[in-house]
N, C-alpha and C positions, 0 to 999 in steps of 0.2 A: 504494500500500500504506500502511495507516494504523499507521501503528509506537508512536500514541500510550499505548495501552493497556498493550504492551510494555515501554516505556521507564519508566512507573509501574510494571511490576508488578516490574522489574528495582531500581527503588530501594528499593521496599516489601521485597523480598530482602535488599539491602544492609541495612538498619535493623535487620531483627533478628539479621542477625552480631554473635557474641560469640568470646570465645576458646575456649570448649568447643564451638562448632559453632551452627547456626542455632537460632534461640529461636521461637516457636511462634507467637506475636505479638507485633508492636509496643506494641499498647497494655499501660500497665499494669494487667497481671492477674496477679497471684502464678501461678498456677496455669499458665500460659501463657508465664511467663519463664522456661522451662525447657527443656533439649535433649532433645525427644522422638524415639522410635524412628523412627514410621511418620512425622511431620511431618517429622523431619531429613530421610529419607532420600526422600519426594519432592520433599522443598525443593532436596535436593540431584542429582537427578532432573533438573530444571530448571537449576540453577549448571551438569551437563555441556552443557546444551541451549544454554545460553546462550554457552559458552565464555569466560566471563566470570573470571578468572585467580582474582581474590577469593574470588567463589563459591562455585567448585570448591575453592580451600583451604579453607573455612568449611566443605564437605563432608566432605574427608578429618578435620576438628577433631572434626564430629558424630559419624563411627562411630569413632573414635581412644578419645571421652568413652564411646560406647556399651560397645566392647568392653573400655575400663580399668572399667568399674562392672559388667561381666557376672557374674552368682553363680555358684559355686562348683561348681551342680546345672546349669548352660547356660543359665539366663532371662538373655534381654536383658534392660534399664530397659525400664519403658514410657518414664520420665523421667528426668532427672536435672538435678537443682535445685546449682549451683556458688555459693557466696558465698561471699569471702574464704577463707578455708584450709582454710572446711567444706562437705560435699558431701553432700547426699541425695539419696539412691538412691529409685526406687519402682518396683517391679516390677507396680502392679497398684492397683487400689481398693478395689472390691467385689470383687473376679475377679483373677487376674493379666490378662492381657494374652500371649495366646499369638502374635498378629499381628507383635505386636514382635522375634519370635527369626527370623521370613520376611525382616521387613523389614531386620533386619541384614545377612544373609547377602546379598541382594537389592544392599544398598547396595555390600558390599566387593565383593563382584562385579562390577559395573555401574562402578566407580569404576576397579576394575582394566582393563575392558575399553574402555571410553572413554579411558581414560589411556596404553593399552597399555603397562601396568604388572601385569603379571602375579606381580611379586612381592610384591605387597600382598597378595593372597591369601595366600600363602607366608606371609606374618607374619604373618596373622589364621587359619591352615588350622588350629591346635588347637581356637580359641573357635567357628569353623566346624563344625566335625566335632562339638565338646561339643554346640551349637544342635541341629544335624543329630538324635543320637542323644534330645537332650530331645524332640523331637517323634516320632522314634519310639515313645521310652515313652509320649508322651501320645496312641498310638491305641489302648491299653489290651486290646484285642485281638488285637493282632498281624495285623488285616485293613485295613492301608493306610491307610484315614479317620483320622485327628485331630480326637479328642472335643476340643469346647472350651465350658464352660460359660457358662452364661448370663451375660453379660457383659463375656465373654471377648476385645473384640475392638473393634474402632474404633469398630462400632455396638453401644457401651458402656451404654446404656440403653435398648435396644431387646428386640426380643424370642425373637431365633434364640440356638439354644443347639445344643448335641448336634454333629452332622455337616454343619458350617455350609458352606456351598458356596465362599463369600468367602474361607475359612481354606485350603480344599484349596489351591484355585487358585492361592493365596500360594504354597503351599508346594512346588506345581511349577515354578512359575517359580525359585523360589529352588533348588531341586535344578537345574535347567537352566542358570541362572547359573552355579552354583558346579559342574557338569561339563563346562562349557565351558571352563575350565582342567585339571578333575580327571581327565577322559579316562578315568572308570572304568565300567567292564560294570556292575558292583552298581548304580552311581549309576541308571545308566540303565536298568537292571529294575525298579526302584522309583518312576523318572518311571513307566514302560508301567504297572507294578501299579495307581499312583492315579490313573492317568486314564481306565485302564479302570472302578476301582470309581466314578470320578464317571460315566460314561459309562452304567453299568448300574444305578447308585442313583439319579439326577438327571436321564435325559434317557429320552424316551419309547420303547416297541416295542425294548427291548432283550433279549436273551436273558442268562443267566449267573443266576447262585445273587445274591440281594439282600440284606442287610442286615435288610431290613423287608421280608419278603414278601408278607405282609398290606396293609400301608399301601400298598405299592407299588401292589398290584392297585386300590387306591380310589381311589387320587389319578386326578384329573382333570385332565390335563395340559392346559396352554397354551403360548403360541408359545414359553416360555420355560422354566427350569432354578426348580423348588422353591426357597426361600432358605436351607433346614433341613430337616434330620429327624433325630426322636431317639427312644426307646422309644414317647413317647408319637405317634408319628406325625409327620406333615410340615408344615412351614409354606410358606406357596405366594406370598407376595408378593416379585414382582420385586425382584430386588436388584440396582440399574446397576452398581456398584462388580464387584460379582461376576460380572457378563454383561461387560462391558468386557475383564477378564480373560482369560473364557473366548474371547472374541472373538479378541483377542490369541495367546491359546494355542492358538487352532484345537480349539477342546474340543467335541466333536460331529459328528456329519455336516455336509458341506456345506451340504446342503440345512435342516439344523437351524439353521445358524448364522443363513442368510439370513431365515432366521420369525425370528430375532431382530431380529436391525438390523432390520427392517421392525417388528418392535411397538417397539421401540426410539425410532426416530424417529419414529413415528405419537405413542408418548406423549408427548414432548418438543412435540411441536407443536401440542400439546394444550392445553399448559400456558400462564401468564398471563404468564412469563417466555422461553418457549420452551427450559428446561432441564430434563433428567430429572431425576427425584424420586429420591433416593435408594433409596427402599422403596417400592411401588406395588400395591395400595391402602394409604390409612392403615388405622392403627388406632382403630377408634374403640368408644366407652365401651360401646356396645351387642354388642361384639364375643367370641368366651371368652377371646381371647388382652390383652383390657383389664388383666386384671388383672397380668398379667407387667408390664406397661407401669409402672402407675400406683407401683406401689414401689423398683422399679430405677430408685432414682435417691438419689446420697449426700447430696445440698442441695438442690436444689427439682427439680420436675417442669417439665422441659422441651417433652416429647415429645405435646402437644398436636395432632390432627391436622392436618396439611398443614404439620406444624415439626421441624425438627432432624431425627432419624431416623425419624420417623414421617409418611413421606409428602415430608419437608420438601428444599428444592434447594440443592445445593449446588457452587459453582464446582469445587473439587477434584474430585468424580465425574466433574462434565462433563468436568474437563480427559482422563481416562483415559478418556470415550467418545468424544470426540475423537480419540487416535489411534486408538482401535477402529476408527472409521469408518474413517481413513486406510491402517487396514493393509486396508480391504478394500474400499479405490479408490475409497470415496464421498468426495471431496474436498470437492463442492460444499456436501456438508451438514457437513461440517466446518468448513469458511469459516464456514458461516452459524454454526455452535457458538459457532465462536472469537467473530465479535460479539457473542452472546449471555452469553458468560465476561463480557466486556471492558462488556458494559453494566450486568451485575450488578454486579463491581466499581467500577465507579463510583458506585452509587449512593452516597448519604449523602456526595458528596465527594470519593470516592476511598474510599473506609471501608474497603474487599475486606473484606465483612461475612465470615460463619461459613458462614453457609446464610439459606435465603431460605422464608418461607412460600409454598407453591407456587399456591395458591389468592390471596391474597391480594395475594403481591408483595413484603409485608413483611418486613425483614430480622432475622435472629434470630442473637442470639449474640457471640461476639469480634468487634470489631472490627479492624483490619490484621492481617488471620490471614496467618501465609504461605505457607499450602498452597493459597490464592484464587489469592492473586499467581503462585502455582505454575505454577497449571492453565493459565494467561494462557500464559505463559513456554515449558511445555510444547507445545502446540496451535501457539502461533504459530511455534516454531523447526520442528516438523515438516512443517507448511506449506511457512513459506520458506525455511528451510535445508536439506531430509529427512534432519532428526533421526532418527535408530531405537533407541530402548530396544531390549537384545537380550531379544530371548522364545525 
């Protein structure tokens, strides 16, 4: 067993602990020196994976920073920037950041149940319940789905908006988490309600009352789940991060799941790296959806195709298809993932770049990110140790 990759990606973890919880990367990047929602809490994801004592305290410090900076109305930080005795808060950019109220709840949960500390919860059950009821308001219809605007979301310059699929998925795991202590009937009519609406808005040959009935009838389904839909209709490229999920949470028929993992890793081995692409197809200039693309973005344009969100591969995705694979017993191609994490991160050095052009090979973005080193950490503990995030 080669533990090299491992034992780098466990110091690259180490490095960017602060006393407010894990920092987003090592390198210096303002923007990056900061305790972020969705980065702390699979950084910390990993420190339980790891059982690594430091770690996991570096964990409890990030939702500690998270839930002392939550507003007033239940928005978690996307970030939060600590320098000496002063503290900025940022709920958002262009958008708020609605992923980040999932991944809170996500975090104290998962920390309490790995720790079998049930009374962490207990301490956080107000800022909980506040999150909780902010995403009920934000389905603005009272029919289940959480509207989230265009840019609302980790794929922060890309181009799903509306009834983003990535965002549901969050937000059942995170009810699941947090009724795994809460032992409540309501909790759990409201998992059944959202996974039925993902289940009859998102996946093919279903019967029930739809959202978009119209669109619905048009769309031309593939082996796989829409990535959006919104008044204006549906956007239909593969989303890993949001199939991962769904994988995880058994979202669909049996038989639907399996047409995934099978395009799943047909695409992965497609590619020049042998890692899914974030978004699949890119976006490109010739497209209608270029133009969402080309201005959502608050300093330069990244999202060039086959880079960043747009087509582009990124270790963190892989590491959560990774255990996809694992919870549905393809081990072997999971092995092969974990190499494929573990080869990416090395490039440049050790660098555990951002993401990877997927065509090319080329690496794009922060350098010692620590949601890379994450994915390493993650994969490899499930492997060898049978780690299990609870879903």
């Amino acid at each position: 067993m080669n533990d090299i990759g491992y034992h780098k990606a466990i110091s690259l973890l180490r490095s960017v602990v602060s006393p407010e919880g894990f920092l987003a990367s090592a390198e210096d990047t303002t923007n990056y020196k900061r305790v972020w929602a969705r980065d702390g809490v699979i950084c910390g994801l990993a420190a339980l994976a790891s059982g690594e004592e430091d770690l996991v305290a570096a964990f409890k410090n990030t939702l500690d920073t998270l839930a002392r900076n939550q507003h007033s109305v239940g928005t978690i930080p996307s970030n939060v920037l600590v320098s000496g005795e002063a503290t900025e808060v940022s709920y958002g950019g262009l958008a708020g950041r609605v992923d980040a109220v999932a991944w809170f709840i996500i975090g104290v949960c998962q920390y309490a149940y790995h720790m079998s500390d049930a009374s962490y919860v207990t301490r956080y059950q107000v800022e909980i319940e506040k999150a909780l009821g902010l995403l009920d308001a934000w389905e603005f219809n009272n029919k289940h789905l959480v509207y989230v605007p265009l840019s609302g979301n980790w794929a922060d310059e890309y181009i799903t908006d509306g009834y983003v699929l990535y965002d549901q998925l969050l937000r059942v795991w995170a009810l699941k988490s947090y009724n795994h202590f809460a032992k409540g009937e309501a909790i759990q009519q409201k998992i059944d309600a959202i996974v039925h609406q993902i289940e009859i808005n998102f996946t093919p040959g279903t019967g029930g009352e739809k959202y978009h009935e119209r669109a619905y009838r048009e769309l031309d389904f593939q082996d796989y789940m829409p990535c959006s839909f919104s008044p204006a209709g549906y956007k239909t490229q593969f989303d890993a991060f949001a199939h991962s999920l769904a994988l995880l949470l058994n979202i669909g028929t049996e038989g639907f799941q399996s047409r995934i993992l099978e395009h799943a890793i047909r695409l992965a081995s497609e590619t020049a790296m042998g890692l899914l692409p974030a978004f699949w197809p890119p976006v490109f200039p010739t497209d209608p959806d270029w133009h969402l693309l080309k201005s959502n973005c608050k300093y330069e344009f990244r999202n060039h195709p086959y880079e960043f969100h747009n087509g582009g591969s990124w270790p963190m995705v892989n590491g959560f298809f990774g255990m996809a694979l694992l919870s549905k017993g393809a081990r072997q191609d999971a092995a092969l993932l974990l190499e494929k994490i573990n080869l990416a991160n090395a490039r440049g050095g050790d660098a555990f770049y951002e993401n990877f052009n997927t065509k090319t090979a080329e690496p794009n973005g922060v350098c010692y990110c620590a949601w890379s080193a994450a994915a390493t950490v993650l994969v490899h503990q499930s492997i060898h140790q049978n780690f299990k995030i609870a879903f």
